[in-house]
Rosetta silent file (secondary structure, phi, psi, omega in degrees, C-alpha in Angstrom):
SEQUENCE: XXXXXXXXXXXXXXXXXXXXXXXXXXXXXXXXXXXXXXXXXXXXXXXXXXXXXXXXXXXXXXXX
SCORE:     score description
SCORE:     0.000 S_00000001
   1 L     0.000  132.281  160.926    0.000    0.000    0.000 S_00000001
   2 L  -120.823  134.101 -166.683    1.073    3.507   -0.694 S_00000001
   3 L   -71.046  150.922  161.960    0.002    6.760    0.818 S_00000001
   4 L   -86.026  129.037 -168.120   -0.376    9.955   -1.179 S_00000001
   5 E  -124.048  124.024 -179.438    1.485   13.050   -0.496 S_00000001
   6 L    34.820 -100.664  179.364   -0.248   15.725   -2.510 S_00000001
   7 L   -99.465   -8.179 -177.694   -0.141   14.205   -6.198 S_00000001
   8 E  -123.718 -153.737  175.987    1.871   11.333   -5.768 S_00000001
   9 L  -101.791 -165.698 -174.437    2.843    8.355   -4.417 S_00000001
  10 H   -63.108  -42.365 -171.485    5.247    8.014   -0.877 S_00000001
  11 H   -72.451  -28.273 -179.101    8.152    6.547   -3.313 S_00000001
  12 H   -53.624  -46.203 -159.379    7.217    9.776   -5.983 S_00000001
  13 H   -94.136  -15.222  145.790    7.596   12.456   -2.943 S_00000001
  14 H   -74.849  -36.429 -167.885   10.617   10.473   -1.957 S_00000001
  15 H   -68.066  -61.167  166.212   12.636   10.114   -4.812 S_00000001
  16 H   -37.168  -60.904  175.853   11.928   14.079   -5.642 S_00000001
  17 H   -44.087  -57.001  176.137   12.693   15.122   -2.667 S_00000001
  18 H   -80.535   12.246 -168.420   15.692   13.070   -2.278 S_00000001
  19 L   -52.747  -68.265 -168.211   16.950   13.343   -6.029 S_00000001
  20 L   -92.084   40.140  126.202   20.355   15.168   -5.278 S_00000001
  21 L   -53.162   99.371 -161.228   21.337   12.430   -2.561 S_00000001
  22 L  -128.810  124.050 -157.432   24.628   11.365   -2.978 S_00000001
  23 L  -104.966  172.747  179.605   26.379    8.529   -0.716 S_00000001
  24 L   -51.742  -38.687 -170.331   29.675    6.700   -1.737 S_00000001
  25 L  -118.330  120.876  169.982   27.314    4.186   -3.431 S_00000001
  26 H   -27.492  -53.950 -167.500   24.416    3.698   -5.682 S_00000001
  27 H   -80.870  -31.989  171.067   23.188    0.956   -3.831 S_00000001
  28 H   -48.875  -40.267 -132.288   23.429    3.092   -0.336 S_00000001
  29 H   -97.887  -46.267 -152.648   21.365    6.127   -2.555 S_00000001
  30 H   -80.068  -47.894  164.716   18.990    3.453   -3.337 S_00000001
  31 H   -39.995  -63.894 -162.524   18.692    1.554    0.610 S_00000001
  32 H   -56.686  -52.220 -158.750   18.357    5.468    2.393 S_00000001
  33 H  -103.302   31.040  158.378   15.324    5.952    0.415 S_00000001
  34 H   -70.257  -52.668 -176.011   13.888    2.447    0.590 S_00000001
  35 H   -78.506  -33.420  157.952   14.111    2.761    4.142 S_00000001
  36 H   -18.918  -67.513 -169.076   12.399    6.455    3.731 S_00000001
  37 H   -54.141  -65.544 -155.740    9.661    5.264    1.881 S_00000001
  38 H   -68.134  -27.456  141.701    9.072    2.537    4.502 S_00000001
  39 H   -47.959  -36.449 -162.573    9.152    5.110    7.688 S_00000001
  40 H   -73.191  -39.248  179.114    6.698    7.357    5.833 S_00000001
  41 H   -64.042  -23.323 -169.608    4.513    4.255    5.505 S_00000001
  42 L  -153.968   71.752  174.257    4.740    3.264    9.217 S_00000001
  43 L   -45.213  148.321  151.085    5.592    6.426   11.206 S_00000001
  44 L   102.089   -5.778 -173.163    6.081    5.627   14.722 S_00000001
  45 L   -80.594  150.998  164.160    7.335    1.670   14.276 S_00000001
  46 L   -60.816  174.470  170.313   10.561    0.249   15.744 S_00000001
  47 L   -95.632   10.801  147.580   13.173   -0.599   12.964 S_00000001
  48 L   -93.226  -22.614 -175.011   12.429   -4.409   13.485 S_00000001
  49 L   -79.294  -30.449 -163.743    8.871   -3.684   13.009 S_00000001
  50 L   -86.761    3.434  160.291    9.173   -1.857    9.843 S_00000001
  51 L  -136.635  143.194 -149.194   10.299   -4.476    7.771 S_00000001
  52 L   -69.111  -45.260  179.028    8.930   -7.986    6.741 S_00000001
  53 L  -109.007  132.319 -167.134   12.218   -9.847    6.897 S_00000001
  54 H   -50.398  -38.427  158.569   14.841  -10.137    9.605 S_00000001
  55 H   -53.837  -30.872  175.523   17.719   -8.857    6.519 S_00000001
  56 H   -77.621   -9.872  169.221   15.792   -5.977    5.855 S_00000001
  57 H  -102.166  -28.580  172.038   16.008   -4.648    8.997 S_00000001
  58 H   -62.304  -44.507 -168.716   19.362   -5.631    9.618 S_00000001
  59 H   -43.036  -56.224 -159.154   20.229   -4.174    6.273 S_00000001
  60 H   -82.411  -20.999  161.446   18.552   -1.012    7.774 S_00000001
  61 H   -88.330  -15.313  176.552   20.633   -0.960   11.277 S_00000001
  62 H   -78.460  -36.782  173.565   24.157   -1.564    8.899 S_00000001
  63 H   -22.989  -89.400 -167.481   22.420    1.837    7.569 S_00000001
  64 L   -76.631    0.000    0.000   22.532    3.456    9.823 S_00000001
């Protein structure tokens, strides 16, 4: 499911927003606003809660 921010979708108003992010790595550019999207979707959750599989959250604590 995705929420609507004005005209778009959560991943639309991230990737604009976040367009001129720039980390050592592509794949870093692409995790920070994976993990974006998926706070916007579930404001207030732990970081084990906010993802369906136990890698994706680790993935999201080597993030950070």
């Amino acid at each position: 499911m995705t929420l609507s921010l004005g005209i778009g979708t959560t991943e639309e108003f991230i990737e604009q927003e976040f367009c001129d992010l720039t980390l050592k790595d592509k794949r870093l550019e692409k995790r920070a606003k994976k993990i974006l999207s998926i706070l916007q979707n579930k404001l207030g959750s732990c970081v084990r809660r906010l993802f369906l599989s136990q890698s994706e959250s680790r993935q999201a604590y080597d993030f950070f």
